[in-house]
C-alpha positions as CSV (number, residue, x, y, z in Angstrom):
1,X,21.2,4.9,-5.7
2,X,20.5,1.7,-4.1
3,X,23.8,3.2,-1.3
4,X,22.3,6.0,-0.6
5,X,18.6,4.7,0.2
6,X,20.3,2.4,2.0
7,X,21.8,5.0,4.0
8,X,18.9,7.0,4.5
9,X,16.9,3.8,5.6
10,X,19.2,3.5,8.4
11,X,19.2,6.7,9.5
12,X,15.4,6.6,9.7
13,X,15.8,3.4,11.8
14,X,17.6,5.6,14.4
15,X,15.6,8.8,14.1
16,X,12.2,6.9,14.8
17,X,13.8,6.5,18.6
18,X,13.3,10.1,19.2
19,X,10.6,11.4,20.9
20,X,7.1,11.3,19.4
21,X,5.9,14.7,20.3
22,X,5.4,16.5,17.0
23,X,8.0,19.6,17.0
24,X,9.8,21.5,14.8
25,X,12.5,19.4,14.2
26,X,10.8,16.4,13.6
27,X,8.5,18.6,10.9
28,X,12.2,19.5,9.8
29,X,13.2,15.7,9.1
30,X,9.5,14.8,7.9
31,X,9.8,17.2,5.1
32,X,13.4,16.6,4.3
33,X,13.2,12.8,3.8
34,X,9.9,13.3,1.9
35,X,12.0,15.6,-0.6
36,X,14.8,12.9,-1.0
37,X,12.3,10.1,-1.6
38,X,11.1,12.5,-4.2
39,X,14.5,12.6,-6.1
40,X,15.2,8.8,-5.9
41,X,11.8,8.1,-7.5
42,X,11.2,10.6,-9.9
43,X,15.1,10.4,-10.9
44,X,15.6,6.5,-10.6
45,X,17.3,4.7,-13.4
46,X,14.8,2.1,-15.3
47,X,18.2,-0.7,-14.4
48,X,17.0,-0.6,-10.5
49,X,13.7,-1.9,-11.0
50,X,13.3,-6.1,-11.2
51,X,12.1,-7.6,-14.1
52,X,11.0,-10.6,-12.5
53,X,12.6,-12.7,-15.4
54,X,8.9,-12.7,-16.9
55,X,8.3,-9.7,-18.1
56,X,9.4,-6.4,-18.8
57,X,10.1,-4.2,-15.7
58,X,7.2,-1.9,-14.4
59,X,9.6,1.2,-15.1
60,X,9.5,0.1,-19.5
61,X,6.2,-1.0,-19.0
62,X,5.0,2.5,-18.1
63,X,7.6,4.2,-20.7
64,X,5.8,1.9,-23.1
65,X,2.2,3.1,-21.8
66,X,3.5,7.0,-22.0
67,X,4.7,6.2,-25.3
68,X,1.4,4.3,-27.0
69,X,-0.7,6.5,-24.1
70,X,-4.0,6.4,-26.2
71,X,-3.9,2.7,-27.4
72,X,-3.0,1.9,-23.9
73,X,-5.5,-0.2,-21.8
74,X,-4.7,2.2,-18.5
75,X,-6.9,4.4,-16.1
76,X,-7.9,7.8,-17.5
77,X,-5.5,10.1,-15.1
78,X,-2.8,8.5,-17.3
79,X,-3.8,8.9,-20.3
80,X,-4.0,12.6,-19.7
81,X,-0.9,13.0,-17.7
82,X,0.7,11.8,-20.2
83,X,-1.2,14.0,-23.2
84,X,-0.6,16.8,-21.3
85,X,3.7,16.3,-21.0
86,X,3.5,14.9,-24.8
87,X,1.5,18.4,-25.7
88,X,5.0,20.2,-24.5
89,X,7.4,17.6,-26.1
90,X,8.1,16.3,-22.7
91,X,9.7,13.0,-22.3
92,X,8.7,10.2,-19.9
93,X,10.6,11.6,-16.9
94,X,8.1,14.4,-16.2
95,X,5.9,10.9,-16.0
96,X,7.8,9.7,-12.9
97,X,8.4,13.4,-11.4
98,X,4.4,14.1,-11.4
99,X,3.8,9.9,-9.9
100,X,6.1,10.4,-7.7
101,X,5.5,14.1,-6.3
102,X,1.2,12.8,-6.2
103,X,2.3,9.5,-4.6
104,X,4.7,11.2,-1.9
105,X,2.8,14.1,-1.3
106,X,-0.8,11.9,-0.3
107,X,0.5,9.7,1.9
108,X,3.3,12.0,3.7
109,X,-0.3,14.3,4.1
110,X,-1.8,11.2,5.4
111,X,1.0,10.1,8.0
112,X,0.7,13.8,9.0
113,X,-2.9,13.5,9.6
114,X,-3.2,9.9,10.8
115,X,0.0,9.3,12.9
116,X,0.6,9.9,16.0
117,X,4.5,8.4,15.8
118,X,5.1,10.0,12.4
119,X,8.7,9.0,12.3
120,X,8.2,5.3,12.9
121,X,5.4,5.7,10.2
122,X,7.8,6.9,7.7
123,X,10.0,3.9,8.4
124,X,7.5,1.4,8.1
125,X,6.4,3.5,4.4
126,X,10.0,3.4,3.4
127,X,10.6,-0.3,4.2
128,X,8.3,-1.5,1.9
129,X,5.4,0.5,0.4
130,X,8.1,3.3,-1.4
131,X,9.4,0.8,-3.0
132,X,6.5,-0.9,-4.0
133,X,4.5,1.6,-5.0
134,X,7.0,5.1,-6.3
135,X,9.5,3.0,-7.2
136,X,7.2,0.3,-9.1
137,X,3.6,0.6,-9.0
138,X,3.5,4.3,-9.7
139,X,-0.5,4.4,-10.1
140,X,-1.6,2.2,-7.3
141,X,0.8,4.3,-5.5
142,X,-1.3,7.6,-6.3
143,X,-4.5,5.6,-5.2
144,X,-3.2,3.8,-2.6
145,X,-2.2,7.4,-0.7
146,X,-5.5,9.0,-1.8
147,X,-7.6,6.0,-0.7
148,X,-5.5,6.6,3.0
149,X,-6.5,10.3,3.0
150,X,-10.1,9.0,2.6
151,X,-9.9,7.1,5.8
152,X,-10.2,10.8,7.6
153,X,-13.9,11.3,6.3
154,X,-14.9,7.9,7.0
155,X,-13.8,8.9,10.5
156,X,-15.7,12.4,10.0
157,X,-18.7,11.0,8.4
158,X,-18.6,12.9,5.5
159,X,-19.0,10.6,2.4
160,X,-19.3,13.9,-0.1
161,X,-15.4,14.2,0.6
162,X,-15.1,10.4,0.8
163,X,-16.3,9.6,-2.1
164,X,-14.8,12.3,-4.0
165,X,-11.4,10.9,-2.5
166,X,-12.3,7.5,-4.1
167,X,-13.2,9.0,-7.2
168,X,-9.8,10.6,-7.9
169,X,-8.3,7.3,-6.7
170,X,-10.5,4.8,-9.0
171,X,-9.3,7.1,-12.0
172,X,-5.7,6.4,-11.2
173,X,-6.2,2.6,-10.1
174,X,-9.8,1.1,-10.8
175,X,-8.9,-1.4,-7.2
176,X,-10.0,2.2,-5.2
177,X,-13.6,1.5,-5.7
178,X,-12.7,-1.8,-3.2
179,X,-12.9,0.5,-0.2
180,X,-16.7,2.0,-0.7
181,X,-17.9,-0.3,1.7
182,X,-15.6,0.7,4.5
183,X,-17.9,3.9,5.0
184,X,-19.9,1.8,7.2
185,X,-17.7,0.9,9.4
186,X,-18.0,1.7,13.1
187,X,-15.1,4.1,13.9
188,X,-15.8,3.9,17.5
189,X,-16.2,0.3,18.5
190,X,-15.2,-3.0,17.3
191,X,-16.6,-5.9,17.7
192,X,-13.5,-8.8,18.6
193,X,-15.2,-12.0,18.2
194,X,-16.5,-10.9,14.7
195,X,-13.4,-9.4,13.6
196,X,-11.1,-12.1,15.4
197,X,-13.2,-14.6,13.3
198,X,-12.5,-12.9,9.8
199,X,-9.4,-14.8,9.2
200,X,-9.7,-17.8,10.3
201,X,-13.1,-17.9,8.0
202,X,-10.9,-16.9,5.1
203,X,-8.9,-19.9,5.7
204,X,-12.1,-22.2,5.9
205,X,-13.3,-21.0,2.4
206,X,-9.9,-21.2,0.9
207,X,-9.9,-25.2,1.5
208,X,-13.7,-25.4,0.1
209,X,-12.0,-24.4,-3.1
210,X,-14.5,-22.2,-4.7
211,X,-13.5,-19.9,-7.4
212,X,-14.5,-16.3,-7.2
213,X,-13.5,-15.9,-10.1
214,X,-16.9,-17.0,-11.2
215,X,-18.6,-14.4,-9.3
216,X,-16.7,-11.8,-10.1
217,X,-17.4,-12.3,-14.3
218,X,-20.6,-11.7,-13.4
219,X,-20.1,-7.8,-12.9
220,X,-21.5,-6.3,-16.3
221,X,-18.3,-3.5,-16.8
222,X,-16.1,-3.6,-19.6
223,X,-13.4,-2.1,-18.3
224,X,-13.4,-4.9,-15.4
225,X,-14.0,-7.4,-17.8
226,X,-11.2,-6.8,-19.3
227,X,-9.3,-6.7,-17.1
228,X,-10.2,-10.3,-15.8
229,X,-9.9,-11.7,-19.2
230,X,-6.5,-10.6,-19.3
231,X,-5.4,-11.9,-15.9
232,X,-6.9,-15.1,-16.6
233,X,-5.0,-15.6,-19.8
234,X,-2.0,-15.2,-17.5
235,X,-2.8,-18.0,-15.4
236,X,-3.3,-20.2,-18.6
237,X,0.1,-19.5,-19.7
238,X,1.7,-20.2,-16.4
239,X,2.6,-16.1,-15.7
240,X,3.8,-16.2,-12.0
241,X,2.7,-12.9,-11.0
242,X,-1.1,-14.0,-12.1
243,X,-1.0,-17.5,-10.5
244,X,1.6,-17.8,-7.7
245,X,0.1,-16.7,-4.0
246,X,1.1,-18.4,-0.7
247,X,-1.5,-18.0,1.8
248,X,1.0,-19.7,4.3
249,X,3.8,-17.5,4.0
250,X,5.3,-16.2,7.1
251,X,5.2,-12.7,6.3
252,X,1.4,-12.9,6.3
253,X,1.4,-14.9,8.8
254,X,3.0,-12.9,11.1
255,X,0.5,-9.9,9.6
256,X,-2.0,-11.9,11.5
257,X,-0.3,-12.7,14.2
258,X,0.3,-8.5,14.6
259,X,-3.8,-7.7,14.1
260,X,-4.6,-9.8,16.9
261,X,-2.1,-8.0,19.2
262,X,-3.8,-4.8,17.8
263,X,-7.4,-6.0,18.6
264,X,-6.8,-7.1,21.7
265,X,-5.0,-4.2,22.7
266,X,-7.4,-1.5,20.7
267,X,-9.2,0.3,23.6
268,X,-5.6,1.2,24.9
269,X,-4.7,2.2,21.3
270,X,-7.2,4.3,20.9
271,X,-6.4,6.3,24.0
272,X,-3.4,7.6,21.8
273,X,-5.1,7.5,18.1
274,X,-8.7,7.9,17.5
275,X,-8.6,6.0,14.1
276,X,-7.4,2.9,16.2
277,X,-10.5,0.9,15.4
278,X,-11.3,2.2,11.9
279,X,-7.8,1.0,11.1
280,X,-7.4,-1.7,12.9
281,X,-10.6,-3.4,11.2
282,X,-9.2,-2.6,7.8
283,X,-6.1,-4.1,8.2
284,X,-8.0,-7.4,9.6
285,X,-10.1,-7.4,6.4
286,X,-6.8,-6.9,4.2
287,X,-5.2,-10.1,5.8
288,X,-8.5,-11.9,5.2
289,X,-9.7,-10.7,1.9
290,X,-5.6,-12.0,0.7
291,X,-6.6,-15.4,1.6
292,X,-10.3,-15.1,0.6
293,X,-9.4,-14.4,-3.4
294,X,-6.4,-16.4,-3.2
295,X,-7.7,-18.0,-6.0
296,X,-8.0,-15.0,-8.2
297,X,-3.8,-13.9,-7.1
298,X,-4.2,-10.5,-9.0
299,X,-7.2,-9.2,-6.7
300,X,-5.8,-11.1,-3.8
301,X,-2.2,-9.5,-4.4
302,X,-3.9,-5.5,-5.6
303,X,-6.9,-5.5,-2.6
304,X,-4.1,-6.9,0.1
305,X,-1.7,-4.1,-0.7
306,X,-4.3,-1.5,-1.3
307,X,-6.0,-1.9,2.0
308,X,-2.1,-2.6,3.9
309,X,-1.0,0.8,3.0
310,X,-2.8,1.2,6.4
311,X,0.3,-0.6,8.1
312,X,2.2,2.5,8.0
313,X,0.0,3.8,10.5
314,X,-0.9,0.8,12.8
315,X,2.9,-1.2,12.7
316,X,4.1,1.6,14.9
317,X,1.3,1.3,17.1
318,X,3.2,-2.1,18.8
319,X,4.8,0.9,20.6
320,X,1.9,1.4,23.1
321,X,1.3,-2.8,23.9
322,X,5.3,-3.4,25.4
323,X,6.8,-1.7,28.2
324,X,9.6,-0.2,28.3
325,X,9.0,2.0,25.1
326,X,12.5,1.3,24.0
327,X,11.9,-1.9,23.4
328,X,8.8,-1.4,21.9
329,X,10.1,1.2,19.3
330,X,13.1,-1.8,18.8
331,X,9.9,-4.0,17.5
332,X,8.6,-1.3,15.2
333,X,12.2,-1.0,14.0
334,X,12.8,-4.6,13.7
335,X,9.9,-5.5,11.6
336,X,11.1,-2.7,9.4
337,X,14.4,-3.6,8.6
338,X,12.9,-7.5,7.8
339,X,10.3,-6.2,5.4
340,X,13.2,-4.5,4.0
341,X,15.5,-7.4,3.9
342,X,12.7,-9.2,1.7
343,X,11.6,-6.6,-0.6
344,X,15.8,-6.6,-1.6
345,X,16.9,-9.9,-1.3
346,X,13.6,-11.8,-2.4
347,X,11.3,-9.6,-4.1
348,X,14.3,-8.0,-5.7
349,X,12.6,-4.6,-6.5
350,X,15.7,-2.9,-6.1
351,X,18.8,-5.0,-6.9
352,X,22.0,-4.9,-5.6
């Protein structure tokens, strides 16, 4: 398998070159890569996914969950996914067909509603955030595509269909209810200084060394609770993927470095996209809330790649701040295939 997505990656690197007017053959290739990220996800052999050498893979953790699905300490859309495929003596692979078809289907929806280069979109999703999320983090990748469908009736002003997005996302990943607040953002104007500020201040109160942590025990649910208890019991015993977080390394760092080019450049952007400064803002506050919990890495790690999924629409967006367009698209395509070079070679969530 690992060939083939290779293959198709690379394709996609070339196809995003063509022109971005929406027509029916790019509709042709939109649909037909969607359907073969479909098969690799929902077809995927358990031996592709990284154990991180600490704990068992994502793909037997979830076996496991389908398995023991009413012991399990899991959101409720799984529970009952998973009732419903035991009630026909259906075995976990109807699990990863129905992630992967809800997980593909929201955000390709999304990227058809919110792109304006839909191509380069897709390349960016596939880089990282397929892997990530269909291959890995099957229920964050429901929510994550749900809580990007949202972002349209933040836009509209319409927080009954908001909310009800959120809703259906907090029920397959309780980290959806972190967007409520972007409702209120101003999806017309932006405000630089403030939001140029954002991350730098996340800096500041990283060195002041205050836990959050503290604050956050404070929130009288169980469920959350929980949750936290668990996570710190992680960082007790040493688990890396509940204590390690860099704030310095240089793929965030050049994160940043890209959301400043996209606020100071977002009045031209939005000449092309009128979610420019919706999105723009939220991928400012996803750098800064990553460095602002950095001492609680589970939140820091889930909000920053909840709000990111966001970078599938605004990454391509480098296009309109270099001349010629060529060249631009060669940035778009660039960052792409590094992303991808880390999630293989250092993340390792699909092994060679």
């Amino acid at each position: 398998m690992f060939l083939e997505f290779i293959v198709l990656f690379i394709l996609l690197c070339f196809l995003s070159f063509i022109p971005t007017k929406k027509n029916r053959d790019i509709n042709i290739v939109f649909s037909s890569v969607g359907l073969l990220l479909f098969l690799f996800a929902a077809f995927r052999d358990g031996d592709y996914i990284d154990s991180r050498g600490v704990q068992l893979s994502d793909y037997d953790v979830y076996i496991s969950y389908f398995n023991h699905y009413q012991d399990a300490l899991v959101e409720p859309t799984f529970k009952w996914i998973s009732q419903i495929i035991h009630s026909f003596d259906g075995g976990y692979i109807f699990l990863f067909c129905i992630y992967a078809f809800l997980g593909l289907y929201c955000k390709f929806l999304a990227i058809s509603k919110l792109s304006t280069l839909v191509l380069s979109s897709v390349l960016v999703y596939v880089s990282r955030f397929f892997m990530l999320h269909e291959m890995t983090q099957i229920r964050i990748g429901v929510a994550s595509g749900l809580v990007l469908l949202s972002y349209i009736y933040i836009y509209e002003k319409n927080i009954k269909k908001f909310l009800f997005f959120v809703l259906i996302a907090t029920m397959f990943h309780v980290s959806a209810l972190l967007v409520i607040p972007f409702y209120y953002f101003n999806c017309h104007s932006i405000n630089k200084r403030l939001y140029g500020f954002l991350i730098p201040l996340s800096y500041v109160f990283y060195f002041t060394g205050i836990k959050v942590i503290s604050l956050l025990k404070l929130l009288p649910i169980n469920f959350i609770q929980a949750k936290i208890d668990t996570y710190l019991e992680l960082q007790e015993i040493g688990d890396s993927v509940a204590s390690d977080i860099n704030v310095f390394n240089w793929v965030h760092i050049v994160q940043c470095i890209i959301a400043y080019l996209l606020l100071n450049k977002v009045g031209e952007i939005a000449k092309y996209n009128s979610y420019a400064y919706l999105l723009i803002k939220i991928y400012i506050y996803a750098l800064a809330f990553y460095v602002f919990f950095a001492t609680f890495p589970v939140l820091a790690g889930r909000g920053k790649e909840l709000f990111l999924i966001v970078e599938i629409i605004v990454i391509p967006w480098l296009t309109y701040l270099f001349k010629p367009r060529m060249i631009a698209k060669s940035i778009v395509v660039a960052y792409a295939i590094i992303i991808m070079g880390i999630v293989v070679f250092y993340d390792k969530i699909i092994p060679i």
